[in-house]
Backbone bond lengths (Angstrom), bond angles and torsions (degrees), N, CA, C in turn:
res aa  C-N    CA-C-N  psi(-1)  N-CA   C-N-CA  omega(-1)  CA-C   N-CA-C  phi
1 X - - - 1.431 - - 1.523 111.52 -
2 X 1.088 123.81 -37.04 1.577 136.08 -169.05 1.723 74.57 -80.21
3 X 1.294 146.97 -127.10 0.960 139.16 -154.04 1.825 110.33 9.34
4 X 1.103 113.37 -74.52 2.055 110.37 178.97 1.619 104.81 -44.28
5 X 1.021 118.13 -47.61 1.406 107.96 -173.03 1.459 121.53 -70.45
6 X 1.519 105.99 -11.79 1.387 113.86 177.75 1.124 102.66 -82.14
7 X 1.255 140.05 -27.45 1.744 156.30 -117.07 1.757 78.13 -117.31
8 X 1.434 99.46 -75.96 1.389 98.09 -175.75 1.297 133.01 -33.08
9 X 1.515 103.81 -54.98 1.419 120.24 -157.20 1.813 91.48 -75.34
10 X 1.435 127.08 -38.39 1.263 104.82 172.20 1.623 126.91 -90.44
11 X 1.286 100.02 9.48 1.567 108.93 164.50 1.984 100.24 -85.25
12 X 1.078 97.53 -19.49 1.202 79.07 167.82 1.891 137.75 -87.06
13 X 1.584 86.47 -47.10 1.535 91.06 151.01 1.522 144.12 -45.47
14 X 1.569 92.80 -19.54 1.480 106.58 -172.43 1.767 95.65 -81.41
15 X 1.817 108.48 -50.77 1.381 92.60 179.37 1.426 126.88 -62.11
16 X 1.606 115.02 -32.54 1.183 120.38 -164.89 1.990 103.43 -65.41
17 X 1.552 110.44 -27.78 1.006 108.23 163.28 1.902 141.68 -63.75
18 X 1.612 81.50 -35.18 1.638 96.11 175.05 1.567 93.87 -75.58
19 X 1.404 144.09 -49.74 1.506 134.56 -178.95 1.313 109.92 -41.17
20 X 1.360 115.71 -67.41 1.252 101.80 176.60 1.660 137.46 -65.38
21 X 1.324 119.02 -24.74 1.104 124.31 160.16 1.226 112.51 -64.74
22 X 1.033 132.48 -9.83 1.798 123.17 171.45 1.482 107.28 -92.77
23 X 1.423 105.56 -37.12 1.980 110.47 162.23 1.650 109.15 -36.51
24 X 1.629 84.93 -74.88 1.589 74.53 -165.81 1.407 124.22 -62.61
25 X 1.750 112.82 -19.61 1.870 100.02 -176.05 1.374 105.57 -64.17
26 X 1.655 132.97 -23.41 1.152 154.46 175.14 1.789 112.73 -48.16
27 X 1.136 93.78 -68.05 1.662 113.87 -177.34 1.580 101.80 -70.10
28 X 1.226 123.30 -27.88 1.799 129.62 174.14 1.269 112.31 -64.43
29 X 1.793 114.38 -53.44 1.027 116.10 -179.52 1.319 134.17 -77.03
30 X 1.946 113.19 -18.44 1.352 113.62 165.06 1.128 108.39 -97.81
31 X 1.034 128.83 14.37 1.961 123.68 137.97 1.628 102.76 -66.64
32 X 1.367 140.15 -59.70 0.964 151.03 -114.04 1.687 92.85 -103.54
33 X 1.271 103.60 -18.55 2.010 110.33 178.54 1.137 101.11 -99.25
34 X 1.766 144.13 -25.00 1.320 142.51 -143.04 2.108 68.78 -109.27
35 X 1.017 119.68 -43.72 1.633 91.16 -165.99 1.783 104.83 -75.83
36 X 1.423 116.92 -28.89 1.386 130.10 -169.76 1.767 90.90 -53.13
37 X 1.644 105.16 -43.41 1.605 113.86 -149.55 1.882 78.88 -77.51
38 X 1.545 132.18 -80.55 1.093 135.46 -153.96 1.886 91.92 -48.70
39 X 1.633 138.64 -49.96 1.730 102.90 -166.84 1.257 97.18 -63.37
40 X 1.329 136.41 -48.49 1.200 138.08 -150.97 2.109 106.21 -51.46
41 X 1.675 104.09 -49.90 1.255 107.45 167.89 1.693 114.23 -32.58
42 X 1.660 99.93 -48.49 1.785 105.94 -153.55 1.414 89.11 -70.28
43 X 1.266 129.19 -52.06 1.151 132.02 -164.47 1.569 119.98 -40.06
44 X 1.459 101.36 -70.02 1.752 118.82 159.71 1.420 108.41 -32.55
45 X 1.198 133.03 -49.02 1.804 145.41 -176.81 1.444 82.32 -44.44
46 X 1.448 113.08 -80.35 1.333 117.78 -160.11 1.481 129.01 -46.81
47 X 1.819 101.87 -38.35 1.156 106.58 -175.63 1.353 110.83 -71.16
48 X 1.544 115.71 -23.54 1.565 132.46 -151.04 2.138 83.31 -71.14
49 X 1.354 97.12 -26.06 1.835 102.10 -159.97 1.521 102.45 -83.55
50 X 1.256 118.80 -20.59 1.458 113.23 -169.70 2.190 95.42 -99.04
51 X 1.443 108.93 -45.22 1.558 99.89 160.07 1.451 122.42 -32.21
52 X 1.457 92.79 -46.87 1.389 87.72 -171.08 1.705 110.63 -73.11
53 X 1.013 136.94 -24.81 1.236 161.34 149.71 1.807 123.31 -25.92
54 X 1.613 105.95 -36.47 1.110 126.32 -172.98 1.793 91.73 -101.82
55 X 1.258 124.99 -25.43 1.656 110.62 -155.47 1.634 81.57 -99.24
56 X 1.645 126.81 -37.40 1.212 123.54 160.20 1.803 123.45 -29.05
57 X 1.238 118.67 -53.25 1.324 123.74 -178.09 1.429 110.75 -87.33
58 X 1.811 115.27 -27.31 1.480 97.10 156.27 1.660 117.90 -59.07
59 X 0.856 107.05 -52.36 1.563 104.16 -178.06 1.300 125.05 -33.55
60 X 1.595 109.84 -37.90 2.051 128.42 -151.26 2.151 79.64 -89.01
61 X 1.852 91.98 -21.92 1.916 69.76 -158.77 1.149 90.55 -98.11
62 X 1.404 130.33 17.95 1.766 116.69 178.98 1.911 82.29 -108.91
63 X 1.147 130.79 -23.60 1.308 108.87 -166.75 1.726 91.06 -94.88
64 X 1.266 151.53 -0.25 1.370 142.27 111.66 1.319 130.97 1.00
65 X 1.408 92.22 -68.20 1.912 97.46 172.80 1.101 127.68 -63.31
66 X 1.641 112.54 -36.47 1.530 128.54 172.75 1.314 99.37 -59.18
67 X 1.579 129.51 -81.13 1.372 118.72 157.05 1.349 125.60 1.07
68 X 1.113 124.56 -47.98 1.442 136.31 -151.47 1.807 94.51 -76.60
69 X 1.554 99.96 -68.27 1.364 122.62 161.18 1.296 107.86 -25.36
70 X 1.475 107.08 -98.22 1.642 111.24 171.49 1.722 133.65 -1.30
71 X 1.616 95.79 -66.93 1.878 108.39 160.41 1.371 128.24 -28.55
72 X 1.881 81.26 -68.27 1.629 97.93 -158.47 1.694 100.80 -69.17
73 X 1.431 120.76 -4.88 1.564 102.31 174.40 1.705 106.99 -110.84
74 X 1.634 121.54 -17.67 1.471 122.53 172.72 1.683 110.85 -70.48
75 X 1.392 118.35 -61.17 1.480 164.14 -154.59 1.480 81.27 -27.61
76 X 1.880 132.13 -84.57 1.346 124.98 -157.55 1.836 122.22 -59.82
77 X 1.272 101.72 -31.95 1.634 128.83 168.45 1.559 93.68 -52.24
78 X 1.319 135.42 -71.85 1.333 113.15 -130.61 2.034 105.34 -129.45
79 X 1.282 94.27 2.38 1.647 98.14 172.72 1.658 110.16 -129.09
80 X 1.557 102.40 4.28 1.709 108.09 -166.41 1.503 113.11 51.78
81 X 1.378 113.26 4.23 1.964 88.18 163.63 1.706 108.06 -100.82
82 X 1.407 89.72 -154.57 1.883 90.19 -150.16 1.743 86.38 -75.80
83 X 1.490 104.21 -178.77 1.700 107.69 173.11 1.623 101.70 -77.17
84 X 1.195 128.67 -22.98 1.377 124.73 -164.92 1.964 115.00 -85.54
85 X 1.225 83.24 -36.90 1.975 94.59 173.82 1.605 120.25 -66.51
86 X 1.633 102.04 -31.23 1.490 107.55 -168.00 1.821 96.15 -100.98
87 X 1.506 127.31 -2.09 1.005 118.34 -173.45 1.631 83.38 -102.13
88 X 0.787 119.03 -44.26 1.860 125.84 174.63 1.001 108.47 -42.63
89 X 1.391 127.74 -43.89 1.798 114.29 -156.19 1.623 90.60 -103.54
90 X 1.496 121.06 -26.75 1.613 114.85 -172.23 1.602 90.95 -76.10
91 X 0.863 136.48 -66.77 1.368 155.91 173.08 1.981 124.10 -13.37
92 X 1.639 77.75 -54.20 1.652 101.49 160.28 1.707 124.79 -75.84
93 X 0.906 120.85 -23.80 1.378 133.32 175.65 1.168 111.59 -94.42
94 X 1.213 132.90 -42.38 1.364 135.28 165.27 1.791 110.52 -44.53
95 X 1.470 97.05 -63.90 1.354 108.78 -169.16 1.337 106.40 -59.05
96 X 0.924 136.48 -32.23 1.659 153.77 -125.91 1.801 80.50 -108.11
97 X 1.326 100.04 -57.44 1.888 102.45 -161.40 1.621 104.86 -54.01
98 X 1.730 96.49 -43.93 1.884 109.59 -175.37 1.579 117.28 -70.51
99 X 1.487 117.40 -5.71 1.321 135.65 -150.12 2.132 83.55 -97.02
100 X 1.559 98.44 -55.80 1.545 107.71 -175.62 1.054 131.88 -46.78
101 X 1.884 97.26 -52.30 1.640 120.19 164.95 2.011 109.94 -38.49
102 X 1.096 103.21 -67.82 1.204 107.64 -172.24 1.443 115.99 -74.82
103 X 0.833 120.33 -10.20 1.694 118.64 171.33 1.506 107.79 -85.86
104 X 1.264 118.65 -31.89 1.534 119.77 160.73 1.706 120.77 -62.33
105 X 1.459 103.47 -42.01 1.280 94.55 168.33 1.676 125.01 -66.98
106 X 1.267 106.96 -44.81 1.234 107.01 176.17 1.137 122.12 -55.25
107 X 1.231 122.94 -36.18 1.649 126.00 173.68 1.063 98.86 -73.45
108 X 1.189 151.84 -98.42 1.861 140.96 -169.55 1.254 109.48 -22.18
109 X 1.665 132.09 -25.02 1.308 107.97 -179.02 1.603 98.39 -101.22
110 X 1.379 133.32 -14.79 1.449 108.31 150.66 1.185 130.91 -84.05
111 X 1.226 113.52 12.72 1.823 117.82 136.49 0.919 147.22 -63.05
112 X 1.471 104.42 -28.97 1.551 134.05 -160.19 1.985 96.25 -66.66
113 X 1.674 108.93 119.34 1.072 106.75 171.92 1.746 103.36 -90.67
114 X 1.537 120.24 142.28 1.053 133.19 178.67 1.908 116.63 -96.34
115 X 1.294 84.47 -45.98 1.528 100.69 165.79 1.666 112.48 -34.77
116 X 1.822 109.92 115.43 1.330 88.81 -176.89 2.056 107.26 -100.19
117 X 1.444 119.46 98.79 1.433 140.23 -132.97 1.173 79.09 -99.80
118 X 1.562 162.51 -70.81 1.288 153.88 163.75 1.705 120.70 -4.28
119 X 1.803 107.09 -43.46 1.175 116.64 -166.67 1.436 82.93 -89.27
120 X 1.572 137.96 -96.71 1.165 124.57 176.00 1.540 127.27 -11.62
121 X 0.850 132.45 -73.86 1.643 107.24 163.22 1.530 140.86 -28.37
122 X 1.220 97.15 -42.29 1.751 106.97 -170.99 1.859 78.62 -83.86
123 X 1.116 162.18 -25.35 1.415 162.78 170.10 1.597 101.79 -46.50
124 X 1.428 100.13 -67.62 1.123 117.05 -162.29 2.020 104.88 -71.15
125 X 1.249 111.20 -25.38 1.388 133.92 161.41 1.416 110.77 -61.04
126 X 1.313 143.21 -60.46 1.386 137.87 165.60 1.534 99.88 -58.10
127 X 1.531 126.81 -85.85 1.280 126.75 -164.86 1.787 113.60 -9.70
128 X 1.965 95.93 -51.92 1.719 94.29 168.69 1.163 133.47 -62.73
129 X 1.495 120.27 -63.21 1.534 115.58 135.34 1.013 130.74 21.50
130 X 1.743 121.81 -77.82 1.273 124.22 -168.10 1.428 117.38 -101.87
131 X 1.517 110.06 -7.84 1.265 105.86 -179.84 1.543 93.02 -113.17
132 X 1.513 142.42 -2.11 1.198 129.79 -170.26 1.746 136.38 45.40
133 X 1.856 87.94 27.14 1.400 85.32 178.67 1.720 101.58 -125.90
């Protein structure tokens, strides 16, 4: 009889052990999404800064064209060259400046790492931890 009660009492320990070990992989892992979720936030911030970056240089190269416009009807009036040279060279510089803006943005956002690699590490940092390998 003492044998069952031993049986028991460490069948019980065994569950009370598996309960809690399922707690904590539980409580590990919704830490482990709230940090995935917060880089991932920062990340978007950043990208949100270089978008904005690209709609910036659309803008410089749509107010280019207006420029462009602008020239070709001021340009012979007020610099004595033709309307087409002074809408050309304002026109080109304009475009040229809005052309930069956005090529910078575009490149930083195919830089932009999405991967949130902070959270994965510190993962891969417990996983050792707890398994000691």
């Amino acid at each position: 009889m003492e044998s069952r009660g031993t049986t028991a009492t460490i069948g019980g320990v065994v569950a009370t052990f598996a309960h809690a070990a399922e707690l904590f992989v539980r409580g590990e892992a919704n830490k482990a999404a709230a940090m995935a979720q917060a880089e991932l936030r920062e990340k978007a911030i950043r990208a949100g800064a270089d978008v904005g970056l690209v709609a910036a240089g659309t803008a410089v190269a749509y107010g280019g064209v207006l420029t462009l416009l602008a020239a070709a009807t001021l340009g012979l009036r007020r610099v004595g060259l033709p309307d087409w040279l002074a809408a050309l060279t304002v026109g080109l510089l304009a475009a040229g400046g809005g052309a930069g803006l956005a090529a910078t943005g575009g490149r930083r956002l195919r830089q932009a790492d999405a991967v949130p690699r902070r959270t994965i590490e510190t993962i891969k940092d417990d996983v050792v931890e707890i398994t000691g390998q």
